[in-house]
PQR file with spaces between the fields and no chain letter, atoms N, CA, C, O and H, PARSE charges and radii, in Angstrom:
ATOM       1  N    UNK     1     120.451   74.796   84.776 -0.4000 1.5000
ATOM       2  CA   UNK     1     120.458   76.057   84.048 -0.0000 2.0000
ATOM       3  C    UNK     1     121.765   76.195   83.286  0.5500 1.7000
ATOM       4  O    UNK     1     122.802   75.840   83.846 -0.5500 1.4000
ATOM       5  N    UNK     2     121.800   76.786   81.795 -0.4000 1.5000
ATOM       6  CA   UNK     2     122.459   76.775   81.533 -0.0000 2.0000
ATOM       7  C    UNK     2     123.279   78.308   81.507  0.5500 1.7000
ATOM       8  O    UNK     2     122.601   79.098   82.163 -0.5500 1.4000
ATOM       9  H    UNK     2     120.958   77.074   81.340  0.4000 1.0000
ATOM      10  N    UNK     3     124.708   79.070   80.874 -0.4000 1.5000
ATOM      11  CA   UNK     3     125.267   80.134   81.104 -0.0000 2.0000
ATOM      12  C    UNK     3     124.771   80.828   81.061  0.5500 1.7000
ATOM      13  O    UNK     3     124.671   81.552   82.051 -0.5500 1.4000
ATOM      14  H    UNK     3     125.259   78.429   80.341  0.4000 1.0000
ATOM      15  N    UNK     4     123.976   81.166   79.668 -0.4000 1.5000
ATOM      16  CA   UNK     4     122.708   81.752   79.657 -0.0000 2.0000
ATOM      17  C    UNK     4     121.466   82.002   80.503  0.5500 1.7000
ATOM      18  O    UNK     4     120.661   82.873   80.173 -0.5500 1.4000
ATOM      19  H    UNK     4     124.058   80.577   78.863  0.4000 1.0000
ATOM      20  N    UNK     5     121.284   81.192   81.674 -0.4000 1.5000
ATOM      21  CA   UNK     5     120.038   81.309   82.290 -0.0000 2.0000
ATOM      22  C    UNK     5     120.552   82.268   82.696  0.5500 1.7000
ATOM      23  O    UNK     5     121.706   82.667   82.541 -0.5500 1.4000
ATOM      24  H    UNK     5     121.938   80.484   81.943  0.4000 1.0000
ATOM      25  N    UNK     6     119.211   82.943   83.569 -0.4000 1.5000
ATOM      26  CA   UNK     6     118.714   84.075   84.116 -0.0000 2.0000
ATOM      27  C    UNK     6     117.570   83.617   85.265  0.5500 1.7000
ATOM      28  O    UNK     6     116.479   83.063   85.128 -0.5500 1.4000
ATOM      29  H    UNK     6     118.274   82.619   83.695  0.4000 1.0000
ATOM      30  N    UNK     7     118.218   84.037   86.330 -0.4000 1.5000
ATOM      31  CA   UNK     7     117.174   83.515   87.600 -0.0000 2.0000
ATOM      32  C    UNK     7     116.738   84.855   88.082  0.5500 1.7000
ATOM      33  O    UNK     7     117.503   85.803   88.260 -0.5500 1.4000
ATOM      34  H    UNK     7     119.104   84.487   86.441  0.4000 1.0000
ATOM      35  N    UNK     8     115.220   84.862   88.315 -0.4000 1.5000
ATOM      36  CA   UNK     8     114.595   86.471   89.337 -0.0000 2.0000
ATOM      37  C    UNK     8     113.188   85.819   90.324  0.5500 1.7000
ATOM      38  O    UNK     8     112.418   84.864   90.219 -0.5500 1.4000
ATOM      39  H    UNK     8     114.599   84.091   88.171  0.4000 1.0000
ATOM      40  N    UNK     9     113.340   86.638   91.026 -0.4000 1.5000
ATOM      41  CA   UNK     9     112.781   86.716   92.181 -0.0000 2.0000
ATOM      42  C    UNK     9     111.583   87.163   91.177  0.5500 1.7000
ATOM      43  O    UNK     9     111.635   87.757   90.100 -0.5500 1.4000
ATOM      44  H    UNK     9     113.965   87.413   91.111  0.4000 1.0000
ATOM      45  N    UNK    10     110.522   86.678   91.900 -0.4000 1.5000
ATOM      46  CA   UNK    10     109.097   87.495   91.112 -0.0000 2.0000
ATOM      47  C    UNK    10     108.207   87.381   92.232  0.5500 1.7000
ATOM      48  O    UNK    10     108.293   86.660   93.226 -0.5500 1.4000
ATOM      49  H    UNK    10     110.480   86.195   92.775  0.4000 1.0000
ATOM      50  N    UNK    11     107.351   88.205   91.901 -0.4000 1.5000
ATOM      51  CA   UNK    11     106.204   88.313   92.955 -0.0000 2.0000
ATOM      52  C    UNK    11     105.080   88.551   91.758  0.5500 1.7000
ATOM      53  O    UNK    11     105.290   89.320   90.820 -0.5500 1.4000
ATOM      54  H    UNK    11     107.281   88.790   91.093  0.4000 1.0000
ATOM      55  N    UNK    12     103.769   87.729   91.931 -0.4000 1.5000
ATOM      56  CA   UNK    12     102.851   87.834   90.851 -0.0000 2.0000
ATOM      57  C    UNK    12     101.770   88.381   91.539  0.5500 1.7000
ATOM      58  O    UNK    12     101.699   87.939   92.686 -0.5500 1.4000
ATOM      59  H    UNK    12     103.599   87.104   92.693  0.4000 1.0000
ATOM      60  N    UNK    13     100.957   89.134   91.268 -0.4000 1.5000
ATOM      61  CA   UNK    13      99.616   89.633   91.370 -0.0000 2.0000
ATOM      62  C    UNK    13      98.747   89.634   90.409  0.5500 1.7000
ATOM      63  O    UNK    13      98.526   90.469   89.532 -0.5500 1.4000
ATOM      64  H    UNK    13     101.015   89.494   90.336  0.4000 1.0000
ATOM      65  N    UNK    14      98.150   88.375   90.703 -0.4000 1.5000
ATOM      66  CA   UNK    14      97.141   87.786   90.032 -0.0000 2.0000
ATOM      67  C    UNK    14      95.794   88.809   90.046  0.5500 1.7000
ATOM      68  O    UNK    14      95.753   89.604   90.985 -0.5500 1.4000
ATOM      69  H    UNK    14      98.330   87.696   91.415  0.4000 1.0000
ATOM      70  N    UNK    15      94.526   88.843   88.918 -0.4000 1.5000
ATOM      71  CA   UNK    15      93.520   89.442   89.307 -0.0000 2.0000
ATOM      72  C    UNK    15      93.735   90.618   88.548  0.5500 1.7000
ATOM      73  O    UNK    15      92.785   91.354   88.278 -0.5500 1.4000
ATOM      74  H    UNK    15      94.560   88.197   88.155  0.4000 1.0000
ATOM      75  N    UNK    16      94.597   90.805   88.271 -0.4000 1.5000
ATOM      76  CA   UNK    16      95.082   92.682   87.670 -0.0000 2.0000
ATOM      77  C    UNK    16      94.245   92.718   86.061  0.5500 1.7000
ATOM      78  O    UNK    16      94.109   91.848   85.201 -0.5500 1.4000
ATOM      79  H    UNK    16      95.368   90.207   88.490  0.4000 1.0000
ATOM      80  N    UNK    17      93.740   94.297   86.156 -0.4000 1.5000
ATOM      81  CA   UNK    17      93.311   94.529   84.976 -0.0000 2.0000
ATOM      82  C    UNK    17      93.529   94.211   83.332  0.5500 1.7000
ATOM      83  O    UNK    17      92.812   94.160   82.333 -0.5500 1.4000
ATOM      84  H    UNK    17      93.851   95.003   86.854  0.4000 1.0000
ATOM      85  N    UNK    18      95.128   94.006   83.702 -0.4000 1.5000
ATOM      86  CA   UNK    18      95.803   93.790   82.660 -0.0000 2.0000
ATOM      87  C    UNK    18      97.360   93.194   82.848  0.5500 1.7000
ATOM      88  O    UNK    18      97.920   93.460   83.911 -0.5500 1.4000
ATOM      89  H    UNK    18      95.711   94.047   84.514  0.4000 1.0000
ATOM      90  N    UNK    19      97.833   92.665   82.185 -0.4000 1.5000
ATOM      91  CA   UNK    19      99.215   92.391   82.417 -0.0000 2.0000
ATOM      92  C    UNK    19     100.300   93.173   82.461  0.5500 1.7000
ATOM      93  O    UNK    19     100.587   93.711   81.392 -0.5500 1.4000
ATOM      94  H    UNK    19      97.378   92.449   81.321  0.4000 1.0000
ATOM      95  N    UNK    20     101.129   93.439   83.567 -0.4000 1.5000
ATOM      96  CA   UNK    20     102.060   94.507   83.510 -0.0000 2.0000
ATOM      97  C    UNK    20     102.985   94.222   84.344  0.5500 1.7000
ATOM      98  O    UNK    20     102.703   93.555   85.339 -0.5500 1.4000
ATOM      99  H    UNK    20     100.896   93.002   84.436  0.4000 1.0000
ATOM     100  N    UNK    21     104.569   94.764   84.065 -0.4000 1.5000
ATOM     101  CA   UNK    21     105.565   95.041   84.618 -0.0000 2.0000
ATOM     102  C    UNK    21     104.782   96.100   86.143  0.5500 1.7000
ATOM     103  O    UNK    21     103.734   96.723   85.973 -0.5500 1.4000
ATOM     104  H    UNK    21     104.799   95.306   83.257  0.4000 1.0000
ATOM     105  N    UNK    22     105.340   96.103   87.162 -0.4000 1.5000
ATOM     106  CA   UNK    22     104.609   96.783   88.163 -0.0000 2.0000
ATOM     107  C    UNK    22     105.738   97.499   89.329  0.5500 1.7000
ATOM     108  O    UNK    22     105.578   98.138   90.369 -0.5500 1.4000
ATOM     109  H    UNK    22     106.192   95.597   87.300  0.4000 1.0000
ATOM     110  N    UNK    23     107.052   96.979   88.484 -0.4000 1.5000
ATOM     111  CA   UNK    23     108.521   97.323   89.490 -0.0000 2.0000
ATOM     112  C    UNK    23     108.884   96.166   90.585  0.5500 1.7000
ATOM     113  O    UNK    23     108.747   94.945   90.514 -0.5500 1.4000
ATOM     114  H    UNK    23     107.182   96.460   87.639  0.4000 1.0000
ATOM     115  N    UNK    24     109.393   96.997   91.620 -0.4000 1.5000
ATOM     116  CA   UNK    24     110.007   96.278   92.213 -0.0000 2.0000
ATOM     117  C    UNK    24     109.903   96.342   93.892  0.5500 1.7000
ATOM     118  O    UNK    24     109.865   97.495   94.322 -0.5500 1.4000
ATOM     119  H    UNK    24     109.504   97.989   91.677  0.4000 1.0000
ATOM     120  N    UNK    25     109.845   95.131   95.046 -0.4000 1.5000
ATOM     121  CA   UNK    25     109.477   95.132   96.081 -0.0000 2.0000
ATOM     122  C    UNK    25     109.898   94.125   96.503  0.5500 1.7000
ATOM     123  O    UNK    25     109.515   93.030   96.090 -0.5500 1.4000
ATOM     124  H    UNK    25     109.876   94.194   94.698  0.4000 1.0000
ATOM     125  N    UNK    26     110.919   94.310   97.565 -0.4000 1.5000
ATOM     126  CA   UNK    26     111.718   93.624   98.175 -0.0000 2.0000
ATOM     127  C    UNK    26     112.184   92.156   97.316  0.5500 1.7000
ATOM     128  O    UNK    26     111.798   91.004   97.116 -0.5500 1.4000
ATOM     129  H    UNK    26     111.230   95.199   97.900  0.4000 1.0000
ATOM     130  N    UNK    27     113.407   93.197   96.948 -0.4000 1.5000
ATOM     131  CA   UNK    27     113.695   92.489   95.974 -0.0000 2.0000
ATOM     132  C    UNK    27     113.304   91.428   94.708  0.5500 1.7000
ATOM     133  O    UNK    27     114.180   90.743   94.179 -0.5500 1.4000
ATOM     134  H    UNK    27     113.720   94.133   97.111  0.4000 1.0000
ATOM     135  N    UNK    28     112.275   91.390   94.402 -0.4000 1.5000
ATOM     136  CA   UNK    28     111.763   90.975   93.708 -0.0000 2.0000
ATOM     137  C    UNK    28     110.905   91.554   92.690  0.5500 1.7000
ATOM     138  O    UNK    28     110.175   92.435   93.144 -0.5500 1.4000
ATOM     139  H    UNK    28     111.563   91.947   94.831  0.4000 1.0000
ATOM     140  N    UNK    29     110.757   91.291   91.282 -0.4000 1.5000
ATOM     141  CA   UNK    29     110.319   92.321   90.318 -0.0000 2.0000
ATOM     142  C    UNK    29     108.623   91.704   90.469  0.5500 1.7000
ATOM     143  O    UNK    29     108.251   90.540   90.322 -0.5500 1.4000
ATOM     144  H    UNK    29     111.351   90.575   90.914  0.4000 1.0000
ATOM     145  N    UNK    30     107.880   92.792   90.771 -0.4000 1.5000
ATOM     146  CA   UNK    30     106.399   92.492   90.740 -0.0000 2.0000
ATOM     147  C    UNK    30     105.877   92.580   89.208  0.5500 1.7000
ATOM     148  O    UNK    30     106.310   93.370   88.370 -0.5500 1.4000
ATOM     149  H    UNK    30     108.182   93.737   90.889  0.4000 1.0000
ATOM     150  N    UNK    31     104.679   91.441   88.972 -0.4000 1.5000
ATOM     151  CA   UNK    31     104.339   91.283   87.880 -0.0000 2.0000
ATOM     152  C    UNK    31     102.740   90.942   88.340  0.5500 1.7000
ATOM     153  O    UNK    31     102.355   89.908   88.886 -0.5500 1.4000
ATOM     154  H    UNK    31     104.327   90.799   89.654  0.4000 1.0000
ATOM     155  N    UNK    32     101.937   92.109   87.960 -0.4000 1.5000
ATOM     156  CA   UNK    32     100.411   92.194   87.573 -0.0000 2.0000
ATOM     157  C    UNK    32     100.168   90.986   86.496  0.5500 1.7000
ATOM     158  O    UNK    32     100.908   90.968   85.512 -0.5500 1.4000
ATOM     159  H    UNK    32     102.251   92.948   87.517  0.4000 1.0000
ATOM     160  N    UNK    33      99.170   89.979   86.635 -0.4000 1.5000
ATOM     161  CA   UNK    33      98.961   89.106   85.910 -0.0000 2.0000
ATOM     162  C    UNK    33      97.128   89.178   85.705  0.5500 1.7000
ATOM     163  O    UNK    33      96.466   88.785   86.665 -0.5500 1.4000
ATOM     164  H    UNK    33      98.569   89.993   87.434  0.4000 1.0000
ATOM     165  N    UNK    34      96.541   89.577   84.713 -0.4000 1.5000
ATOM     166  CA   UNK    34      95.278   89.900   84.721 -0.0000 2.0000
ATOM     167  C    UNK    34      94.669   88.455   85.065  0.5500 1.7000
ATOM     168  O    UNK    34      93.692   88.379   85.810 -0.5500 1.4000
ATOM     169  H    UNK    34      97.079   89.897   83.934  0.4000 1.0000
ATOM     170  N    UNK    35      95.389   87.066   84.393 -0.4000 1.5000
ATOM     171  CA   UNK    35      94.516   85.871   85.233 -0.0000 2.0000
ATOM     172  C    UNK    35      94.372   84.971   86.522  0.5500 1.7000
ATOM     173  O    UNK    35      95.313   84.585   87.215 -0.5500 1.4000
ATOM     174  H    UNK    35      96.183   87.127   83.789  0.4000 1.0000
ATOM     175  N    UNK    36      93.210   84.738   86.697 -0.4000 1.5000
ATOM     176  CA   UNK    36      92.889   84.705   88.751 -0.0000 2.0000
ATOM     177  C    UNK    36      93.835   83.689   88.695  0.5500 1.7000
ATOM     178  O    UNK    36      94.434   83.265   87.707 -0.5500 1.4000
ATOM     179  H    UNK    36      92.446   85.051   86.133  0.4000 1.0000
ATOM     180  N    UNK    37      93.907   83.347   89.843 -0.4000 1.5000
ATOM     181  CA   UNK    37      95.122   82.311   90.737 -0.0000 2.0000
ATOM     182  C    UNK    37      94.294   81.448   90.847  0.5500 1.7000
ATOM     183  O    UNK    37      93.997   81.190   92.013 -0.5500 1.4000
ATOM     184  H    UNK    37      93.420   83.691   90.645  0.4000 1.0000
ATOM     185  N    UNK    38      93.720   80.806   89.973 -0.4000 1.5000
ATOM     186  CA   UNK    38      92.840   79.065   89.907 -0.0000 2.0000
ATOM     187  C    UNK    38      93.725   77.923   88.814  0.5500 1.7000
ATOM     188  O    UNK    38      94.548   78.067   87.910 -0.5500 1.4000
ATOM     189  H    UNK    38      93.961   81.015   89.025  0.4000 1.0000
ATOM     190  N    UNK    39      93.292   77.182   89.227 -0.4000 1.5000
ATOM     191  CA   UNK    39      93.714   76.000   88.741 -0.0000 2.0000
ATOM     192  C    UNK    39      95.250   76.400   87.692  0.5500 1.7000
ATOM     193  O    UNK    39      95.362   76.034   86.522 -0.5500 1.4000
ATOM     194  H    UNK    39      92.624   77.065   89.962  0.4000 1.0000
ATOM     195  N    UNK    40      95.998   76.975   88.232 -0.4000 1.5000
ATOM     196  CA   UNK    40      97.431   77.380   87.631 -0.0000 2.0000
ATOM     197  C    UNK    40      97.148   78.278   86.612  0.5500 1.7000
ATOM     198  O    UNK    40      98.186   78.563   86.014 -0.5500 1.4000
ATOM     199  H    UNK    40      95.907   77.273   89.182  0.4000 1.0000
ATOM     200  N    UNK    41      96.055   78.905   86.115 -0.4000 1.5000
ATOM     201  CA   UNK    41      96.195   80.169   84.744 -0.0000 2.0000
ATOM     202  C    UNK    41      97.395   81.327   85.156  0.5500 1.7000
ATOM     203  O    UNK    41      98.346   81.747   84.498 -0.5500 1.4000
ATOM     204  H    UNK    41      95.212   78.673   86.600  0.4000 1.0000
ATOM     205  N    UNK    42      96.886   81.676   86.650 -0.4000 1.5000
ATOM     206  CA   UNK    42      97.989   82.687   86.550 -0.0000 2.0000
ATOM     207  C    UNK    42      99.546   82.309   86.303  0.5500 1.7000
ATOM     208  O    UNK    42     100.252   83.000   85.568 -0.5500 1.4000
ATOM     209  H    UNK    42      96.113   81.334   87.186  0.4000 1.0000
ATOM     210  N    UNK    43     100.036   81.132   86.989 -0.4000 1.5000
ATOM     211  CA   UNK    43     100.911   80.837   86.268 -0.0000 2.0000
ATOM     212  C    UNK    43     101.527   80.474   85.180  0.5500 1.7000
ATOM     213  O    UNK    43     102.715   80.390   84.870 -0.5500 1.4000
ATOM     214  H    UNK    43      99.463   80.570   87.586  0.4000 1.0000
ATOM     215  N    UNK    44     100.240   80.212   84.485 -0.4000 1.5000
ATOM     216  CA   UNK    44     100.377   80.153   82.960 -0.0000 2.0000
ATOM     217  C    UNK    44     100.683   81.674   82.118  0.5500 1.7000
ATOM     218  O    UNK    44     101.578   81.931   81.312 -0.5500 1.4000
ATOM     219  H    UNK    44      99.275   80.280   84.737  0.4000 1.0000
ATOM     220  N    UNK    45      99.685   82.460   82.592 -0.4000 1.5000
ATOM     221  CA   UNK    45     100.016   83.750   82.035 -0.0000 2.0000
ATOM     222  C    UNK    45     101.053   84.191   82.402  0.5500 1.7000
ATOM     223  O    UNK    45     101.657   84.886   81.585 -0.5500 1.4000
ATOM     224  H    UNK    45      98.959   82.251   83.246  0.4000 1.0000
ATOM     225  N    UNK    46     101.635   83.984   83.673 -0.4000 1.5000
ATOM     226  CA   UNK    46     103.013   84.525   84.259 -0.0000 2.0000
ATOM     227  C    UNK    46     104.170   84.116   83.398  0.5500 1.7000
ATOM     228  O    UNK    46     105.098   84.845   83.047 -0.5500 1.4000
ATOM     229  H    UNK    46     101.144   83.419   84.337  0.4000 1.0000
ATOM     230  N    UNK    47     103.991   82.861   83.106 -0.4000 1.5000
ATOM     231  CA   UNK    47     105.377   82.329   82.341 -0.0000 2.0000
ATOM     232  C    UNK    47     105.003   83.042   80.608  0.5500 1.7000
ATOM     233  O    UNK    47     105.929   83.196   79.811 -0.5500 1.4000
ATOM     234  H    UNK    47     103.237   82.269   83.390  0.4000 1.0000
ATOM     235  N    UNK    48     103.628   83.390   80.259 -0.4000 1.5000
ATOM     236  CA   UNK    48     103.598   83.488   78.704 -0.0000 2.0000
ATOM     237  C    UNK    48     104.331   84.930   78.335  0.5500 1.7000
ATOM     238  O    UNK    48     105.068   85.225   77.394 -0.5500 1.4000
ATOM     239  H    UNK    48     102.876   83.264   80.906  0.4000 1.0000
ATOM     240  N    UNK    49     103.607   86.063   79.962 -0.4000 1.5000
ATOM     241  CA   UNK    49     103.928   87.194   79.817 -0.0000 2.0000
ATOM     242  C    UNK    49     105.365   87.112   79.911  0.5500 1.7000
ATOM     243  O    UNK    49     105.821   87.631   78.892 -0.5500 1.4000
ATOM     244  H    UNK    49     103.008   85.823   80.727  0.4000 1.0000
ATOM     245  N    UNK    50     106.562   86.577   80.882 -0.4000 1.5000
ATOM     246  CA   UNK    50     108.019   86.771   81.334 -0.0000 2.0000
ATOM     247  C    UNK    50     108.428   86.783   79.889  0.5500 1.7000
ATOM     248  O    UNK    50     109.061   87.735   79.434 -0.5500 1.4000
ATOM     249  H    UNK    50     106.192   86.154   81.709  0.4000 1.0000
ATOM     250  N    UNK    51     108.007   85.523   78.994 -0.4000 1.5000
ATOM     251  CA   UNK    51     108.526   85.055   77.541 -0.0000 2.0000
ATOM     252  C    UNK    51     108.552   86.410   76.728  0.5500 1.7000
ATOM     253  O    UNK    51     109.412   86.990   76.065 -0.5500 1.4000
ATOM     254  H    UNK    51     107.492   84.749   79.364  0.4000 1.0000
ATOM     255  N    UNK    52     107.260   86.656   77.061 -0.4000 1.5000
ATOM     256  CA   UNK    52     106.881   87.777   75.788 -0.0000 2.0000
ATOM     257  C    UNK    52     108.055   89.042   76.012  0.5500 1.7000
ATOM     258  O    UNK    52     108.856   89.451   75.172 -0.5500 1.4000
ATOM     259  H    UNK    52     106.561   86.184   77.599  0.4000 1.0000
ATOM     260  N    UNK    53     107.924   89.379   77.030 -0.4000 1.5000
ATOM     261  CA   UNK    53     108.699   90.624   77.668 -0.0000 2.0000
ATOM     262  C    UNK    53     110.358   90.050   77.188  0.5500 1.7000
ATOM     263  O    UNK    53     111.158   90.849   76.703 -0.5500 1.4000
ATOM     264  H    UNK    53     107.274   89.047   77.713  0.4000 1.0000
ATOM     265  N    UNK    54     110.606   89.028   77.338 -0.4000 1.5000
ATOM     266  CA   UNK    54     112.202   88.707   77.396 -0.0000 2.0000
ATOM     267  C    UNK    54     112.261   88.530   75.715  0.5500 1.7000
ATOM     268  O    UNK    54     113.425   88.501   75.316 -0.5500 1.4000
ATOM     269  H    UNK    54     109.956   88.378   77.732  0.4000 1.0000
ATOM     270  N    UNK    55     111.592   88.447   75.013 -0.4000 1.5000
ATOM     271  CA   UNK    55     111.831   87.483   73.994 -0.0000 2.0000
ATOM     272  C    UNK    55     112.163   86.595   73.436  0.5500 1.7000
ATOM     273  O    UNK    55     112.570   86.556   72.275 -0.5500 1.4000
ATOM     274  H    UNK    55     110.647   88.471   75.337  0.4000 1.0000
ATOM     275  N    UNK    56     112.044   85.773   74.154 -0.4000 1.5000
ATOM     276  CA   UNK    56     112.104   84.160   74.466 -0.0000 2.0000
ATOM     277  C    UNK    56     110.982   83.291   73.970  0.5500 1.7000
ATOM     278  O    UNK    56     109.850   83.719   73.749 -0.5500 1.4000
ATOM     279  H    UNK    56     111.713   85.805   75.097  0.4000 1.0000
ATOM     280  N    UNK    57     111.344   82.110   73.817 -0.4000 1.5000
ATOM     281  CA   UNK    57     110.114   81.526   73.440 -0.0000 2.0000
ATOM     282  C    UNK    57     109.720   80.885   74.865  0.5500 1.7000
ATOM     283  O    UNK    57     110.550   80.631   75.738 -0.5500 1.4000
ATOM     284  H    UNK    57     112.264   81.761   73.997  0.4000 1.0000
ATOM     285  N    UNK    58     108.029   80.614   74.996 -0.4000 1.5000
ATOM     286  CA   UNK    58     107.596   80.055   76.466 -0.0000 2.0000
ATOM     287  C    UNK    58     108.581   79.045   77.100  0.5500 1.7000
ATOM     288  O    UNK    58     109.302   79.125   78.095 -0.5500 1.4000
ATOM     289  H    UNK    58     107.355   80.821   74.287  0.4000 1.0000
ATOM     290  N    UNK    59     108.371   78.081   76.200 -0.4000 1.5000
ATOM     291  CA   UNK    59     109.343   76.785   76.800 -0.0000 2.0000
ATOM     292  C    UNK    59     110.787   77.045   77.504  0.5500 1.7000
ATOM     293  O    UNK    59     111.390   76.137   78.078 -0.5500 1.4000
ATOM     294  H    UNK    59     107.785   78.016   75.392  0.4000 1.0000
ATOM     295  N    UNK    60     111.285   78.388   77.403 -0.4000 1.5000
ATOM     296  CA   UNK    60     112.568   78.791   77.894 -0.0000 2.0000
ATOM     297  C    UNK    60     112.301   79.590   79.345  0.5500 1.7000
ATOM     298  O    UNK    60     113.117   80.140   80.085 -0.5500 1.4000
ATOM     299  H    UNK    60     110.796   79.125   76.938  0.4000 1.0000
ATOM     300  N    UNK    61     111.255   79.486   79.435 -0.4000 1.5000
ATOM     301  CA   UNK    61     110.619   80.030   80.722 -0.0000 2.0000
ATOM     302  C    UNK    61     109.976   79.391   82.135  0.5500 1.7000
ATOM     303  O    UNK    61     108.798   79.598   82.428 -0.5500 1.4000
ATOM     304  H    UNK    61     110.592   79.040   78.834  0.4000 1.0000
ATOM     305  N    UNK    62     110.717   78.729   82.834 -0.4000 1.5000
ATOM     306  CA   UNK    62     109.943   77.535   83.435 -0.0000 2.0000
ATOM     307  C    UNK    62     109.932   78.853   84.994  0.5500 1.7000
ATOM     308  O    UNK    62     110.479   79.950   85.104 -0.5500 1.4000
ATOM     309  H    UNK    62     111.674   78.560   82.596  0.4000 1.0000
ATOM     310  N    UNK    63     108.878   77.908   86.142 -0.4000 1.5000
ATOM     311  CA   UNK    63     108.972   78.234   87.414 -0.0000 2.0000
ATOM     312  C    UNK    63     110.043   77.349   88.342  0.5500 1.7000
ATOM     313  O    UNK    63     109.839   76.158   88.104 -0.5500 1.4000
ATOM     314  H    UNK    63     108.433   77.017   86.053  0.4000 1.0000
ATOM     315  N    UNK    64     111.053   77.514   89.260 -0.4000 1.5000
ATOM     316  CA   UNK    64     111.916   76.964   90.012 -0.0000 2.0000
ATOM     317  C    UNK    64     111.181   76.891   91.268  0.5500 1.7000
ATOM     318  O    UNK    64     111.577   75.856   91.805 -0.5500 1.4000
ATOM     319  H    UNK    64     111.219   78.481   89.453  0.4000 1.0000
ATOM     320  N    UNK    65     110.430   77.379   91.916 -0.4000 1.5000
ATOM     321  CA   UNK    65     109.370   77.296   92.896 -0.0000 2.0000
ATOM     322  C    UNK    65     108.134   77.901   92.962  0.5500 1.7000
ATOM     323  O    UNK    65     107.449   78.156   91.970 -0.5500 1.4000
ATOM     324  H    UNK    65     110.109   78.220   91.480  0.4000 1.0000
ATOM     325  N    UNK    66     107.772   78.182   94.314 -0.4000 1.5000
ATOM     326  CA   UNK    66     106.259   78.953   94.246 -0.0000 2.0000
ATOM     327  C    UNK    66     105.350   78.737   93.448  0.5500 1.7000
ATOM     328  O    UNK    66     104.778   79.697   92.932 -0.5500 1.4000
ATOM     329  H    UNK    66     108.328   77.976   95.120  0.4000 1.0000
ATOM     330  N    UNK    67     105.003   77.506   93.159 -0.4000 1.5000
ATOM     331  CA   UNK    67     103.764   77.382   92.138 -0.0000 2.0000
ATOM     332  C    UNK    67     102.508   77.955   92.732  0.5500 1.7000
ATOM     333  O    UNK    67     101.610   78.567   92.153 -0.5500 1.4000
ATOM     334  H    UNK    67     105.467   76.726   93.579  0.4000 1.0000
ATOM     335  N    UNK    68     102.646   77.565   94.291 -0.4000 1.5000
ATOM     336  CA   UNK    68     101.014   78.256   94.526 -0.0000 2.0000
ATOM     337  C    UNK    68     101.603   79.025   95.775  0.5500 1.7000
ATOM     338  O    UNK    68     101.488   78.554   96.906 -0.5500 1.4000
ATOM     339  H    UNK    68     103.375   77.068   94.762  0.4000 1.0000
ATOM     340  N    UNK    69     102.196   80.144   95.543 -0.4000 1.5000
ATOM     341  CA   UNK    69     102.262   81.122   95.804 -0.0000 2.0000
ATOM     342  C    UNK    69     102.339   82.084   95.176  0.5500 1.7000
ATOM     343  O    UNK    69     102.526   81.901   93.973 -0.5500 1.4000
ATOM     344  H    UNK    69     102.290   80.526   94.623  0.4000 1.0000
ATOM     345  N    UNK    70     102.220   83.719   95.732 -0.4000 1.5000
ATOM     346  CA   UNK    70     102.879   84.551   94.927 -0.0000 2.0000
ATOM     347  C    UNK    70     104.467   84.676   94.566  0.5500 1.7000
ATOM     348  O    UNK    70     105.030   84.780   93.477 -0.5500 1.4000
ATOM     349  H    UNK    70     102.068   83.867   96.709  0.4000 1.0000
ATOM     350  N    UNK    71     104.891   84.633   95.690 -0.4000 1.5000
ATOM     351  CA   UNK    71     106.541   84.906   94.936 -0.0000 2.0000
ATOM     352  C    UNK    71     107.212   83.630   94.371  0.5500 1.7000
ATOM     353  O    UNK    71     108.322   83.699   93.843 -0.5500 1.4000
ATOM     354  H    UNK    71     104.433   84.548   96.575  0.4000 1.0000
């Protein structure tokens, strides 16, 4: 990572109506992800939504763990 990075705790909840910021829970910022937890979409949407919200482009957005988990 470089000076610039930015590391957070996330917790995803996959399944959600829509994509949304959802706050915060034990320590970690919860993120509603409207796509199911199959074959990695939600993590796909997880990293497209973080981008969008930060204004970043995707590729500046990777996962450091939890691929098949929530947090």
């Amino acid at each position: 990572a470089g000076d610039d990075a930015v590391t957070l705790t996330v917790r995803a909840a996959p399944g959600a109506s829509r994509d949304a910021l959802r706050g915060e829970r034990d320590a970690a910022l919860v993120v509603a992800i409207a796509a199911p937890p199959v074959d990695g979409a939600a993590n796909e949407a997880l990293i497209r939504y973080l981008a969008k919200v930060a204004g970043v482009a995707k590729r500046s957005v990777t996962l450091q763990s939890g691929a098949t988990g929530k947090n």
